[in-house]
NUROVO-335016 format. One record per atom (N, C-alpha, C, O, CB): residue number from 1; chain; atom name; x, y, z. Coordinates in steps of 0.001 Angstrom, whole numbers, plus 500000, padded with zeros to 6 digits. Atoms other than C-alpha are relative to their C-alpha. Glycine has a CB too. Example, Ala and Ser with C-alpha at 12.3 -4.5 7.8 and 13.67 -1.06 7.14 Angstrom:
! NUROVO-335016
+-----+---+----+--------+--------+--------+
|   k | c |  a |     c1 |     c2 |     c3 |
+-----+---+----+--------+--------+--------+
|   1 | A |  N | 500890 | 498810 | 500000 |
|   1 | A | CA | 512300 | 495500 | 507800 |
|   1 | A |  C | 500900 | 501200 | 500000 |
|   1 | A |  O | 501936 | 501181 | 500665 |
|   1 | A | CB | 499008 | 500027 | 501246 |
|   2 | A |  N | 499180 | 498810 | 499940 |
|   2 | A | CA | 513670 | 498940 | 507140 |
|   2 | A |  C | 499230 | 501090 | 500730 |
|   2 | A |  O | 499739 | 502198 | 500899 |
|   2 | A | CB | 500414 | 500462 | 498585 |
+-----+---+----+--------+--------+--------+
END
This chain:
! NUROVO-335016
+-----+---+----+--------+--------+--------+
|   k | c |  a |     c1 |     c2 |     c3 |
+-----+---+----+--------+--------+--------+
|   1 | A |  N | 500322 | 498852 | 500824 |
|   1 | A | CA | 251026 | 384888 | 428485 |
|   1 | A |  C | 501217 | 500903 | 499824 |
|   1 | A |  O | 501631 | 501595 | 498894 |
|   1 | A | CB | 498845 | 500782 | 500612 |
|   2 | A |  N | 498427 | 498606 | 500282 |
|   2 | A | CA | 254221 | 386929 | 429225 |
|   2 | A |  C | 501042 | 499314 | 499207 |
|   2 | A |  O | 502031 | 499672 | 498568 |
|   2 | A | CB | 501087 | 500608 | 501743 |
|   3 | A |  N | 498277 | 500983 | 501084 |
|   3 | A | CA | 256374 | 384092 | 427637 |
|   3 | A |  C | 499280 | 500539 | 498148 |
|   3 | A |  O | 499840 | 501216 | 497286 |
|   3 | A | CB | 499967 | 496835 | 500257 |
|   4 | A |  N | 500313 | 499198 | 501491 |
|   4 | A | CA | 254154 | 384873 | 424280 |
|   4 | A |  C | 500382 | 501360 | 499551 |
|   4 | A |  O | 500857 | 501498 | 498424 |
|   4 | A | CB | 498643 | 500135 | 499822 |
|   5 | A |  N | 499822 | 498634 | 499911 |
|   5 | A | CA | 254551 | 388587 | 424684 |
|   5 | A |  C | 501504 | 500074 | 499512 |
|   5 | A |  O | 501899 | 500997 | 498799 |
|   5 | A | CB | 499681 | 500608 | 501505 |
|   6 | A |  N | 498058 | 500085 | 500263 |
|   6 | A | CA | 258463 | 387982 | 424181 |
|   6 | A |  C | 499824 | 499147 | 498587 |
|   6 | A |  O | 500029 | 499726 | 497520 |
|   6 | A | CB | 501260 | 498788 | 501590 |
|   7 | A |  N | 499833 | 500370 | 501325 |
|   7 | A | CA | 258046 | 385281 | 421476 |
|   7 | A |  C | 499512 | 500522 | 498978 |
|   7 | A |  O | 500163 | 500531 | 497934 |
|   7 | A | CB | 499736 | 499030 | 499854 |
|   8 | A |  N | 500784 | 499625 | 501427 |
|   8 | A | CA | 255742 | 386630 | 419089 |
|   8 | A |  C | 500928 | 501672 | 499074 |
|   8 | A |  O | 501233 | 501772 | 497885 |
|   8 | A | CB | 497863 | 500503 | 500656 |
|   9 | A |  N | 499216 | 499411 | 500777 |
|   9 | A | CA | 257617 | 389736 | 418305 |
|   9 | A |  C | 501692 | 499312 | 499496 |
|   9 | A |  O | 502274 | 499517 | 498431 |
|   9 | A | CB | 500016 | 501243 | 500728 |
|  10 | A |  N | 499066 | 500631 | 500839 |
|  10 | A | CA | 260632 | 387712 | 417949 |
|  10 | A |  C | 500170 | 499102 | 498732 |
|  10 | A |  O | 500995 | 499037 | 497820 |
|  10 | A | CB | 500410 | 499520 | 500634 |
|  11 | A |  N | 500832 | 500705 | 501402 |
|  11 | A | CA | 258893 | 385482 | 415602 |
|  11 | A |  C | 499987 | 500649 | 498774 |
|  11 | A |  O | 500424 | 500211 | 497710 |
|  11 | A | CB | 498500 | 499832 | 500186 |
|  12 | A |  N | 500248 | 499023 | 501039 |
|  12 | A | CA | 257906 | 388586 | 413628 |
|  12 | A |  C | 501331 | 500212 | 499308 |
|  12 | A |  O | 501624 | 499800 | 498186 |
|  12 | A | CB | 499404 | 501346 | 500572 |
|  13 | A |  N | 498801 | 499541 | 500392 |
|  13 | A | CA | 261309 | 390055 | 413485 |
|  13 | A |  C | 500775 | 498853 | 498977 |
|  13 | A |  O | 501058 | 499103 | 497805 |
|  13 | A | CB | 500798 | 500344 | 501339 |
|  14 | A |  N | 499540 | 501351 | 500634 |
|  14 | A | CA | 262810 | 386331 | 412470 |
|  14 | A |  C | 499720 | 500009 | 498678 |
|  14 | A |  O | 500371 | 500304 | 497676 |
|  14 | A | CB | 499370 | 498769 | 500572 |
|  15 | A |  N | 500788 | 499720 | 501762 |
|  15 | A | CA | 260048 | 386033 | 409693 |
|  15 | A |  C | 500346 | 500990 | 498894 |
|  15 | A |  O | 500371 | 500720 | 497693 |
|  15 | A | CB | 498530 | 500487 | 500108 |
|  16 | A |  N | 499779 | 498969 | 501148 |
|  16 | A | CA | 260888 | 389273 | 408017 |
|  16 | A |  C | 501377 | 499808 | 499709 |
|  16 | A |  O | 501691 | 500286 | 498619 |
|  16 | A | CB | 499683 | 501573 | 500357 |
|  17 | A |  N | 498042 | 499998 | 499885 |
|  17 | A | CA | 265131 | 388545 | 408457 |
|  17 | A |  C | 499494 | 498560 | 498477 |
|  17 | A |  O | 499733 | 498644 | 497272 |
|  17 | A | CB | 501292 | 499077 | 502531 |
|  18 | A |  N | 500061 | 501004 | 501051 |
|  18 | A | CA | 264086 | 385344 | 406395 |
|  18 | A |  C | 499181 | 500747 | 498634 |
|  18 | A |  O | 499921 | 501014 | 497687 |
|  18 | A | CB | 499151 | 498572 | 500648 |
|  19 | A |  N | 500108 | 499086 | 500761 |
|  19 | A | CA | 262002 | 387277 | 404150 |
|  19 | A |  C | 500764 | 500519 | 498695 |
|  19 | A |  O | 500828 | 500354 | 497477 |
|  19 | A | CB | 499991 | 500659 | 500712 |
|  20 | A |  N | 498991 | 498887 | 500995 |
|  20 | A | CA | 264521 | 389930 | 403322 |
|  20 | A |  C | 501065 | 498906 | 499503 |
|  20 | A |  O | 501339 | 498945 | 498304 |
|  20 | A | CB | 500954 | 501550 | 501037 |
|  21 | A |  N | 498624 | 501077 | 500452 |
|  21 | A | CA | 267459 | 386992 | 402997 |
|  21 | A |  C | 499386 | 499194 | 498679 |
|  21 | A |  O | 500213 | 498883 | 497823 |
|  21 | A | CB | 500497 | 498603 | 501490 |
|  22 | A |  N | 500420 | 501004 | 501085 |
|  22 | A | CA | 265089 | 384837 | 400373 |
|  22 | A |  C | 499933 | 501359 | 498367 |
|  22 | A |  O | 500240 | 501135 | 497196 |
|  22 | A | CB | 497982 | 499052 | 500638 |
|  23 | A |  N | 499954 | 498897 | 501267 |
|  23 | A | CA | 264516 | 388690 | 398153 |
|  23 | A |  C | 501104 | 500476 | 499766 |
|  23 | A |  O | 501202 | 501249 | 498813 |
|  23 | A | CB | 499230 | 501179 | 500103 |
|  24 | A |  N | 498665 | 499056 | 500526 |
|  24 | A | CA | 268078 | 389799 | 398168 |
|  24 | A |  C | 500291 | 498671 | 499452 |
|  24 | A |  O | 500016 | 498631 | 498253 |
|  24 | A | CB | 501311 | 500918 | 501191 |
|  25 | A |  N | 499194 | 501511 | 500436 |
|  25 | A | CA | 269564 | 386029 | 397577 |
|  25 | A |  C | 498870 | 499903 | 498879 |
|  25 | A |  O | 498510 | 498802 | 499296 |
|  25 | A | CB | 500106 | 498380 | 501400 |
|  26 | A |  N | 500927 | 500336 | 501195 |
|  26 | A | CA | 266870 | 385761 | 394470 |
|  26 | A |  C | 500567 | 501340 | 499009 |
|  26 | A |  O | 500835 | 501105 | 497831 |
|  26 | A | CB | 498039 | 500015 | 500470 |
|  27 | A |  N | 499410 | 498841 | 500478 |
|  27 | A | CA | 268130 | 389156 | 393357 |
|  27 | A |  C | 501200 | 499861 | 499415 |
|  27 | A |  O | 501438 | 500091 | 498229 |
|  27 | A | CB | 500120 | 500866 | 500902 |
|  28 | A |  N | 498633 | 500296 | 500424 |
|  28 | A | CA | 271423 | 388366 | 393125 |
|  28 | A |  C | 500264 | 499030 | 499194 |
|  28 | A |  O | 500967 | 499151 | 498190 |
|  28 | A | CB | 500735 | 499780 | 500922 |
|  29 | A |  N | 499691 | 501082 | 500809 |
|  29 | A | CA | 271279 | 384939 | 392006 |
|  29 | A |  C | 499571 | 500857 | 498481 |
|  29 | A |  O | 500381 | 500789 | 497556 |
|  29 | A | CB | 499046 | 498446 | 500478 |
|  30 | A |  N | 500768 | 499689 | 501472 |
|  30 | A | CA | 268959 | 386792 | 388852 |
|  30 | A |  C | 500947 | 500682 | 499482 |
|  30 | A |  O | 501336 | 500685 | 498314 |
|  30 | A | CB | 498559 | 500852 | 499920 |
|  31 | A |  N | 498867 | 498724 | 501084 |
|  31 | A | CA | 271481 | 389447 | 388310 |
|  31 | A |  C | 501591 | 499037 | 499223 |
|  31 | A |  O | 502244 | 499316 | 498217 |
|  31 | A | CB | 500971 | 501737 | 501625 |
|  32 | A |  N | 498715 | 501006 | 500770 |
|  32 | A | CA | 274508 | 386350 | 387742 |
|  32 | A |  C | 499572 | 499369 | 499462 |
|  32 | A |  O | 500456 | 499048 | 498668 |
|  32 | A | CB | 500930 | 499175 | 500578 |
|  33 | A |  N | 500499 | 500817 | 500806 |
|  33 | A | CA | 272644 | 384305 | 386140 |
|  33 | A |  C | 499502 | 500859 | 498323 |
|  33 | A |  O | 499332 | 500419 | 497186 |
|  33 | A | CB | 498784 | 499324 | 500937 |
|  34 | A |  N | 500454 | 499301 | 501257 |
|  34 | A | CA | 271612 | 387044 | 383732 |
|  34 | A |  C | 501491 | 500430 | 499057 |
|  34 | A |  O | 501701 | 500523 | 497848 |
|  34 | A | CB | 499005 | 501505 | 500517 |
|  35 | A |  N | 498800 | 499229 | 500487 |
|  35 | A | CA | 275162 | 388440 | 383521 |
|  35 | A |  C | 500691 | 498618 | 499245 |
|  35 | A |  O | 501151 | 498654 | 498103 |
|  35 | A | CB | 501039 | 500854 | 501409 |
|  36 | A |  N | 499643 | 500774 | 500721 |
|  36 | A | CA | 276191 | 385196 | 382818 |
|  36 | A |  C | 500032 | 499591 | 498550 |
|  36 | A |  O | 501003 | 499433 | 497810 |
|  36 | A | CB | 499703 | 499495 | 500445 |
|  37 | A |  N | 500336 | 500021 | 500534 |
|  37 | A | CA | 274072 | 384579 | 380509 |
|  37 | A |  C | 500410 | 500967 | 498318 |
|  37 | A |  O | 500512 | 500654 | 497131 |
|  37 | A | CB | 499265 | 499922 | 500790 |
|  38 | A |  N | 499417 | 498660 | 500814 |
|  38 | A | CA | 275185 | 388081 | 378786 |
|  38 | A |  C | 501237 | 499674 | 499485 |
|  38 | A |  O | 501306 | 499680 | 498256 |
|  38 | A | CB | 500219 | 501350 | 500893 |
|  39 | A |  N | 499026 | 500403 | 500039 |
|  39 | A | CA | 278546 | 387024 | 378946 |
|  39 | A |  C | 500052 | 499010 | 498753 |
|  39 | A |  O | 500519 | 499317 | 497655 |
|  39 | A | CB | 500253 | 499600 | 501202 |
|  40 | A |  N | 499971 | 501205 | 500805 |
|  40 | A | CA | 278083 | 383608 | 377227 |
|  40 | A |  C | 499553 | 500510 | 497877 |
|  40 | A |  O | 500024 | 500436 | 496742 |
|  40 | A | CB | 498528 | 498792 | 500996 |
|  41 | A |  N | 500698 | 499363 | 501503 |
|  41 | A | CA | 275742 | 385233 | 374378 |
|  41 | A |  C | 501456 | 500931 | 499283 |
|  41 | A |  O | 501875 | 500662 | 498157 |
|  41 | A | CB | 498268 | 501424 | 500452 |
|  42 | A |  N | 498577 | 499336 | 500811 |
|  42 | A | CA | 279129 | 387718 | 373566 |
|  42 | A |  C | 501049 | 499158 | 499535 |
|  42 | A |  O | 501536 | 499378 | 498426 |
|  42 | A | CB | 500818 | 500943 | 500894 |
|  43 | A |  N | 499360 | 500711 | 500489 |
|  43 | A | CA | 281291 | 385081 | 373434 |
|  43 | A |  C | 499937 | 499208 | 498801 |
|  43 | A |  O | 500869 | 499063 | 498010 |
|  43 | A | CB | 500127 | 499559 | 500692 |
|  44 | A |  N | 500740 | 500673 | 501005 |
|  44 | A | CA | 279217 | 383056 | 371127 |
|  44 | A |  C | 499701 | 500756 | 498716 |
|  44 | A |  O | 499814 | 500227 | 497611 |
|  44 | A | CB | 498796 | 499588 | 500566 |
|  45 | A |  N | 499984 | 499008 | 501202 |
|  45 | A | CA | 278563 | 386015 | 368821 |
|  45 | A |  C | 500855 | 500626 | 498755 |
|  45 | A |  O | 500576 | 501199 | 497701 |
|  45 | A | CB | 499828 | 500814 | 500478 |
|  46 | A |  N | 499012 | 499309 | 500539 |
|  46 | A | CA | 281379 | 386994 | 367591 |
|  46 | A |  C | 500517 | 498318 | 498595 |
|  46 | A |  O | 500759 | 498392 | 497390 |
|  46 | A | CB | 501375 | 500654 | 501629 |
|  47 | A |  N | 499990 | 501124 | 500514 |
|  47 | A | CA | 281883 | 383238 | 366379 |
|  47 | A |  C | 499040 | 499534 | 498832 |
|  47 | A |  O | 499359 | 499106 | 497722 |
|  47 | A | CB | 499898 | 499319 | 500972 |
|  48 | A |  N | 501348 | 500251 | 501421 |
|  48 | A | CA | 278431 | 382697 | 364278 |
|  48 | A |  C | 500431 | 501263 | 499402 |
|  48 | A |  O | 501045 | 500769 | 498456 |
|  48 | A | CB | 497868 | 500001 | 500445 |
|  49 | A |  N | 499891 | 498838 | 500886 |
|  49 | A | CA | 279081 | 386127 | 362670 |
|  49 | A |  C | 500949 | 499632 | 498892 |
|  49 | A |  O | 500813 | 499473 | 497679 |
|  49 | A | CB | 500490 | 501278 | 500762 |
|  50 | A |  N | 499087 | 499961 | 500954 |
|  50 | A | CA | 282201 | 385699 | 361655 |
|  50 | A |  C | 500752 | 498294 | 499152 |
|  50 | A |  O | 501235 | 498390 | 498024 |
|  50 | A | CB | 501079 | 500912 | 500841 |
|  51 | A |  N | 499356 | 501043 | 500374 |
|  51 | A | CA | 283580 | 381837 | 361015 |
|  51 | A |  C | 498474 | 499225 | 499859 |
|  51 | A |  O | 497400 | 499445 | 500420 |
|  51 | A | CB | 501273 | 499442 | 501082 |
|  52 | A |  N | 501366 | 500641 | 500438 |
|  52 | A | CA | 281019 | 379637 | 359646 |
|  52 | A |  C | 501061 | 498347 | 499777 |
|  52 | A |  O | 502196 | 498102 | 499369 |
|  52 | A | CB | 498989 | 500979 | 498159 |
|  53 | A |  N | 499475 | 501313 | 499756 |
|  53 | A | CA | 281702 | 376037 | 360085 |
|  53 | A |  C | 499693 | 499243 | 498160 |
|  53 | A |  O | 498793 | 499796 | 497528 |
|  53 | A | CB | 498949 | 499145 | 501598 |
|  54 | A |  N | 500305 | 500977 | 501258 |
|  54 | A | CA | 281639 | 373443 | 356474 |
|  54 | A |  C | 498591 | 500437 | 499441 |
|  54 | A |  O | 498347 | 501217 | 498521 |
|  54 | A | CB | 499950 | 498276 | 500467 |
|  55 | A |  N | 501301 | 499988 | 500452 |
|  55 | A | CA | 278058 | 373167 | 356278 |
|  55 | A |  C | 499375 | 501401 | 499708 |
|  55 | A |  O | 498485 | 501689 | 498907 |
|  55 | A | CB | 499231 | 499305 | 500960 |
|  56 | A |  N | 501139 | 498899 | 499838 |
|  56 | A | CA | 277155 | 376647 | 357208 |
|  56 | A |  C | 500860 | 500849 | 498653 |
|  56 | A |  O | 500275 | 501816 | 498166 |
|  56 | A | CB | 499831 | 500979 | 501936 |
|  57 | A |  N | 499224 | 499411 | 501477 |
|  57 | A | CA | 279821 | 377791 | 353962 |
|  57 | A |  C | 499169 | 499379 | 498657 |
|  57 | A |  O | 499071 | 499897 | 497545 |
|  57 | A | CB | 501885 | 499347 | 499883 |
|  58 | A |  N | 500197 | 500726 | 501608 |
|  58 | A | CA | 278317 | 375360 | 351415 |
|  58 | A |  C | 498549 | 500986 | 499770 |
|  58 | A |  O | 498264 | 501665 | 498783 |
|  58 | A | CB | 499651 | 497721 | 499939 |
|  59 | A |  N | 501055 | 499182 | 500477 |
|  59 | A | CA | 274903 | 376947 | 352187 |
|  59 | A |  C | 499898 | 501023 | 499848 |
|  59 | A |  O | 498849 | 501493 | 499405 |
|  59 | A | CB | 499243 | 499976 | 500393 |
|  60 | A |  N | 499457 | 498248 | 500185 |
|  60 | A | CA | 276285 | 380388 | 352127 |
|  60 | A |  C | 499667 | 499905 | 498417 |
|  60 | A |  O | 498718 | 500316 | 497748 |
|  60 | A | CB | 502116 | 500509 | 500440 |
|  61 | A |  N | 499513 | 500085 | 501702 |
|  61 | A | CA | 277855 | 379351 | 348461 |
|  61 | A |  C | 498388 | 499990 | 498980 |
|  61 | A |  O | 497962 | 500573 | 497983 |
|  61 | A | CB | 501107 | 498069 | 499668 |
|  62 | A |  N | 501381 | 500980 | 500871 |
|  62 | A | CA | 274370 | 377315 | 347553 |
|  62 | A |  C | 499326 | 501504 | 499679 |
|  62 | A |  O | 499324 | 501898 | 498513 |
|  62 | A | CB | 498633 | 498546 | 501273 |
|  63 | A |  N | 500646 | 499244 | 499899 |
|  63 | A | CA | 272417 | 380491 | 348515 |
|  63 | A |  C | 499859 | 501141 | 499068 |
|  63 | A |  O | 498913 | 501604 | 498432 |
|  63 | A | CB | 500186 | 500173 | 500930 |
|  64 | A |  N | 499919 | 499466 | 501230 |
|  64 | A | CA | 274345 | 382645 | 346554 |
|  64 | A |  C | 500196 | 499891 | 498961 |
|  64 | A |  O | 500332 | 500971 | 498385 |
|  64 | A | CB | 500342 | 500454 | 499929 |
|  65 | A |  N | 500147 | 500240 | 501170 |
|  65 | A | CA | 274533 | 381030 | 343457 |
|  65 | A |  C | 498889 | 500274 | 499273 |
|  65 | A |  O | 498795 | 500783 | 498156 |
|  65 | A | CB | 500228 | 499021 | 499906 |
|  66 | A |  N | 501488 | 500010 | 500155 |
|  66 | A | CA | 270777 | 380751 | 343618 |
|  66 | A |  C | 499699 | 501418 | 499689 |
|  66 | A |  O | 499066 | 501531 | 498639 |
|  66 | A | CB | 499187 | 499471 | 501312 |
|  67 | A |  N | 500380 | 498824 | 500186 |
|  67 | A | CA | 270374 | 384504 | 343749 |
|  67 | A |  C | 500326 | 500959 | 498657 |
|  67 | A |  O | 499522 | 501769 | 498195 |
|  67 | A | CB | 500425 | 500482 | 501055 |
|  68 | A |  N | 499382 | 499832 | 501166 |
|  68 | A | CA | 272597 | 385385 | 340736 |
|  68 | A |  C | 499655 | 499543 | 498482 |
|  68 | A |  O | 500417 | 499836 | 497561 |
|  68 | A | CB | 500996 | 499561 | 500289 |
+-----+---+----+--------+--------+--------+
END
């Protein structure tokens, strides 16, 4: 009984250390993965806006002919 008396709060304590280590490490991963994410999307933006590859010019042209 006295050996339980010692493990079980250590148990407890353990459990919550794992716990807190699985909500901060999920936290973090979310915040780089988002920033990443952020990151990637700016890079990419600036590209579709402004340079338009062959295809995406002809249908530019097509589009506006059509409207005129």
């Amino acid at each position: 009984m006295e050996f339980l008396a010692i493990i079980i709060p250590i148990a407890y304590v353990f459990a919550g250390a794992c716990v807190a280590y699985a909500i901060i490490r999920f936290a973090i991963v979310h915040a780089l993965r988002q920033s990443r994410n952020e990151a990637r999307i700016e890079r990419h933006l600036p590209k579709a806006a402004t340079w338009l590859d062959g295809d995406e010019r002809r249908l530019l042209e097509i589009s506006n002919t059509t409207q005129d």
